[in-house]
N, CA, C and O atoms as a GROMACS GRO file, in nm:
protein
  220
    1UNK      N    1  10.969  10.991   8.855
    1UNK     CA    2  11.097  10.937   8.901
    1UNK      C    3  11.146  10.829   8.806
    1UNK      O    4  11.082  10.734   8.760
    2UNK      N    5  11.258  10.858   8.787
    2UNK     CA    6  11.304  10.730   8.672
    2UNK      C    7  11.360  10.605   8.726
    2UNK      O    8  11.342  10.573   8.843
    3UNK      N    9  11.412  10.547   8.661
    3UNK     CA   10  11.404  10.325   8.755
    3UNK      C   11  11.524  10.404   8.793
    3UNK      O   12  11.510  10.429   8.913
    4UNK      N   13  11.633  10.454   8.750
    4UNK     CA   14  11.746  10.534   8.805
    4UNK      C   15  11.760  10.494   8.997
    4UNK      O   16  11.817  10.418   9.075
    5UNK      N   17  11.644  10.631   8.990
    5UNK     CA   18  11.593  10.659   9.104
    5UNK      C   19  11.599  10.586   9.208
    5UNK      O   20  11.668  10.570   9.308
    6UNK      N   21  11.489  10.536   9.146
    6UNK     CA   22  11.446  10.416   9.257
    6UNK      C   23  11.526  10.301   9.275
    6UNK      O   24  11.498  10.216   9.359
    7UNK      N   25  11.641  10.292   9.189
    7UNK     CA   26  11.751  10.162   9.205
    7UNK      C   27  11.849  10.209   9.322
    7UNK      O   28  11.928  10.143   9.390
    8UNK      N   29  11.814  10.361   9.323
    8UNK     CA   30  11.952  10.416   9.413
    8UNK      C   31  11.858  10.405   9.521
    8UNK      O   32  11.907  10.352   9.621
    9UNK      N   33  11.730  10.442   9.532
    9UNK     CA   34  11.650  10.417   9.679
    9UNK      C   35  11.669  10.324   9.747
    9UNK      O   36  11.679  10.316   9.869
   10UNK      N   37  11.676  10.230   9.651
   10UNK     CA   38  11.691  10.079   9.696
   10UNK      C   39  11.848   9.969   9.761
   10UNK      O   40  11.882   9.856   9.795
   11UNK      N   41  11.886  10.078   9.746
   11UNK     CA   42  12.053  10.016   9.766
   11UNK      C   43  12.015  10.005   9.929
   11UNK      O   44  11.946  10.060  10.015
   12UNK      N   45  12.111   9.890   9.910
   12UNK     CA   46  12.099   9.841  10.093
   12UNK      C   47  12.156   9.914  10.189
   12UNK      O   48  12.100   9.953  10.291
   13UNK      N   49  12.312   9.940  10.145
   13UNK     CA   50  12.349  10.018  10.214
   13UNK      C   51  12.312  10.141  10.278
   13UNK      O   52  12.348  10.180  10.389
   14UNK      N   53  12.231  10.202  10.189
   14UNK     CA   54  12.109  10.323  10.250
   14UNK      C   55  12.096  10.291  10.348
   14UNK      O   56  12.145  10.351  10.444
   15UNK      N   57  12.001  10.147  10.359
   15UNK     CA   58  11.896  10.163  10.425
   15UNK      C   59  11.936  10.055  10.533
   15UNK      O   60  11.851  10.021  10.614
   16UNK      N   61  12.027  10.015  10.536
   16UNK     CA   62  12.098   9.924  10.622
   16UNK      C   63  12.039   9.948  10.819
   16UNK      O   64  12.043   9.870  10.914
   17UNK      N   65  12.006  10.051  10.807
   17UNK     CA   66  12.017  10.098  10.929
   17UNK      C   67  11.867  10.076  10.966
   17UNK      O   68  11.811  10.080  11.075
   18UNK      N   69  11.811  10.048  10.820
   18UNK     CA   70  11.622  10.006  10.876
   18UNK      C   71  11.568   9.882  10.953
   18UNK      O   72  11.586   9.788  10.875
   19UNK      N   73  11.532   9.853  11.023
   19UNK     CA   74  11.488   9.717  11.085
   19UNK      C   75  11.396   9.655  11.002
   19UNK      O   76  11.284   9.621  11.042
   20UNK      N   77  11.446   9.632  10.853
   20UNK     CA   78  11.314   9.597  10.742
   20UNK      C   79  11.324   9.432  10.746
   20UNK      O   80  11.436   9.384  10.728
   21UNK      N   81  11.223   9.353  10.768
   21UNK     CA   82  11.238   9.192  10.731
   21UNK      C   83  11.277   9.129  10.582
   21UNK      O   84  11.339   9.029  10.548
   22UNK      N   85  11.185   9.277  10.481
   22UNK     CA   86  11.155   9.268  10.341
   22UNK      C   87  11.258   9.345  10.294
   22UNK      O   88  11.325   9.421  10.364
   23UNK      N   89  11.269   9.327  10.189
   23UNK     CA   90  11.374   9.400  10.066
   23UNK      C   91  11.232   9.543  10.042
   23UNK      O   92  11.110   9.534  10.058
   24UNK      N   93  11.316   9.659  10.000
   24UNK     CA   94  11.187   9.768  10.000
   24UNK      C   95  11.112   9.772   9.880
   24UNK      O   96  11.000   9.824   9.884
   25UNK      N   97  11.163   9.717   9.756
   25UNK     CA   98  11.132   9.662   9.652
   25UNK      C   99  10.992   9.574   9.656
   25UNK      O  100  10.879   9.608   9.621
   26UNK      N  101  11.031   9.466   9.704
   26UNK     CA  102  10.931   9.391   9.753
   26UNK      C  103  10.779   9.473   9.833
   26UNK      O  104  10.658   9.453   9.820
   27UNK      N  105  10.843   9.552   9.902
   27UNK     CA  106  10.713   9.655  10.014
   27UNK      C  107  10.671   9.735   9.930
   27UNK      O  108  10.548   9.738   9.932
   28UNK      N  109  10.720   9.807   9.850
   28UNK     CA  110  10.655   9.885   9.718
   28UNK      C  111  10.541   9.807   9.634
   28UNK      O  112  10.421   9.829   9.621
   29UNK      N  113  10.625   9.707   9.581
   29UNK     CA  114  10.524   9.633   9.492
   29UNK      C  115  10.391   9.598   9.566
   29UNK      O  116  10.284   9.585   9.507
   30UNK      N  117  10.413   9.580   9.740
   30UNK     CA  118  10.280   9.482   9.777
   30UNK      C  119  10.225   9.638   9.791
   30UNK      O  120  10.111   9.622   9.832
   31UNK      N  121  10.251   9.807   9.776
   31UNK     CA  122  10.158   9.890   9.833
   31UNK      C  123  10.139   9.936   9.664
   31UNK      O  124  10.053  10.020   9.637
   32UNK      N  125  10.195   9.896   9.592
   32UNK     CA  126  10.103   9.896   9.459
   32UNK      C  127   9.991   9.769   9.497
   32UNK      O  128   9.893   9.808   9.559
   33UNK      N  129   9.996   9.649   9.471
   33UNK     CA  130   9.913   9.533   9.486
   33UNK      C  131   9.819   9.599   9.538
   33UNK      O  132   9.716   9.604   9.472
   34UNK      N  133   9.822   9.661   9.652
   34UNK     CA  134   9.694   9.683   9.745
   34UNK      C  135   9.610   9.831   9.659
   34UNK      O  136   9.501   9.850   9.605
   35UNK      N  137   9.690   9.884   9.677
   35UNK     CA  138   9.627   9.979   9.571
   35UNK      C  139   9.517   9.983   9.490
   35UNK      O  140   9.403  10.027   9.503
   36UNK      N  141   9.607   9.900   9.363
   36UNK     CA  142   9.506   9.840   9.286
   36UNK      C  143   9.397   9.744   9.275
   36UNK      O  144   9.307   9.722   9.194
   37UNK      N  145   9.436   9.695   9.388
   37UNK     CA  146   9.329   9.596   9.432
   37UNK      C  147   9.223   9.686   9.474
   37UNK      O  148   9.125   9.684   9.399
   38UNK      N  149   9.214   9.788   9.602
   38UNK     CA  150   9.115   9.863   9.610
   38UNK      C  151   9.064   9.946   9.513
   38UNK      O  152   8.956   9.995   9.543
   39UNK      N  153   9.113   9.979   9.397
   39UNK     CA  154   9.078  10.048   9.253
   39UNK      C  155   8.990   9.972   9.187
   39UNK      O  156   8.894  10.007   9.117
   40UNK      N  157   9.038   9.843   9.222
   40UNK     CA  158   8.939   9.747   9.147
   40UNK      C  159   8.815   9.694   9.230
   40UNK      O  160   8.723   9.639   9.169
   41UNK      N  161   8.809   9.707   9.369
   41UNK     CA  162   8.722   9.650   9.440
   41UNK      C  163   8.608   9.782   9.415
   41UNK      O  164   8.489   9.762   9.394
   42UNK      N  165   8.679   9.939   9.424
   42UNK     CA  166   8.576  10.023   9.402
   42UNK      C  167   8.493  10.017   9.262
   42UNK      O  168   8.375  10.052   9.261
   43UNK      N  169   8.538   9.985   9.178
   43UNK     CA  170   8.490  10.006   9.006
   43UNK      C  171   8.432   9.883   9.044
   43UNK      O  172   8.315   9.921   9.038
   44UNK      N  173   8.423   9.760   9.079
   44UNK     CA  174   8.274   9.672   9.079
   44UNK      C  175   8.163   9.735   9.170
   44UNK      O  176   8.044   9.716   9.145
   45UNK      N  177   8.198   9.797   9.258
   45UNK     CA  178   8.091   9.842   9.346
   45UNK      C  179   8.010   9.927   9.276
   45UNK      O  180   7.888   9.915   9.286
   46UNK      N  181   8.086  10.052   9.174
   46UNK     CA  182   8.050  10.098   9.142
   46UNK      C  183   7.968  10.026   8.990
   46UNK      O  184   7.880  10.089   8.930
   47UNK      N  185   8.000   9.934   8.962
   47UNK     CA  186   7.917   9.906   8.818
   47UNK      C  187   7.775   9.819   8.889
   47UNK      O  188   7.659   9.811   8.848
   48UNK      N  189   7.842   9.759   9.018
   48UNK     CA  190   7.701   9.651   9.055
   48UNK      C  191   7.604   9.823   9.113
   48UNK      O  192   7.504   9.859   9.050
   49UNK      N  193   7.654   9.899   9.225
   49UNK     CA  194   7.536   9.949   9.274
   49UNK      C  195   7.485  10.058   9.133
   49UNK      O  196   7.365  10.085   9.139
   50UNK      N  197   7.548  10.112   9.028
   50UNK     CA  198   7.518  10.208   8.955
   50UNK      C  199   7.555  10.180   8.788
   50UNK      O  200   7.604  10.267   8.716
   51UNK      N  201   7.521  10.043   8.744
   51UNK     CA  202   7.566  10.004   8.618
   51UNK      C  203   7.592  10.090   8.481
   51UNK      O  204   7.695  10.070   8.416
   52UNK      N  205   7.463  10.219   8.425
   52UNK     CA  206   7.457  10.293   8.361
   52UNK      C  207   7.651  10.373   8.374
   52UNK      O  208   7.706  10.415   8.272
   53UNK      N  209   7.712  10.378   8.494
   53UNK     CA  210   7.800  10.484   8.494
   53UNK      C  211   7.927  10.404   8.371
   53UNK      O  212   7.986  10.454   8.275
   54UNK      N  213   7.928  10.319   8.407
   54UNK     CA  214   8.019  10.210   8.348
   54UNK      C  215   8.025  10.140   8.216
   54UNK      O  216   8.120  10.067   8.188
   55UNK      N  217   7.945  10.156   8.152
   55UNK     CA  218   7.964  10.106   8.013
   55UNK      C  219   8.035  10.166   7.906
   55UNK      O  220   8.040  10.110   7.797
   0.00000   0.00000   0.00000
């Protein structure tokens, strides 16, 4: 999807009709944040319980 896209997703007027507190912009970025955060919480688990996989 190009920023295009997602600039037109984002128009208010769309979404005017959502009961959102947040801008959806904002809610995207925090379900990237979390994301990657669990990407990263798995790859230490995985280097502490199984170090050899990771180097």
């Amino acid at each position: 999807m190009s920023a295009s896209h997602l600039q037109a997703a984002y128009e208010p007027r769309r979404w005017s009709h959502l009961p959102l507190e947040r801008p959806l912009p904002e809610i995207a970025r925090n379900a990237t944040e979390t994301l990657e955060t669990q990407r990263e919480k798995r790859r230490t688990l995985m280097e502490v319980s199984n170090p050899s996989i990771c180097n």
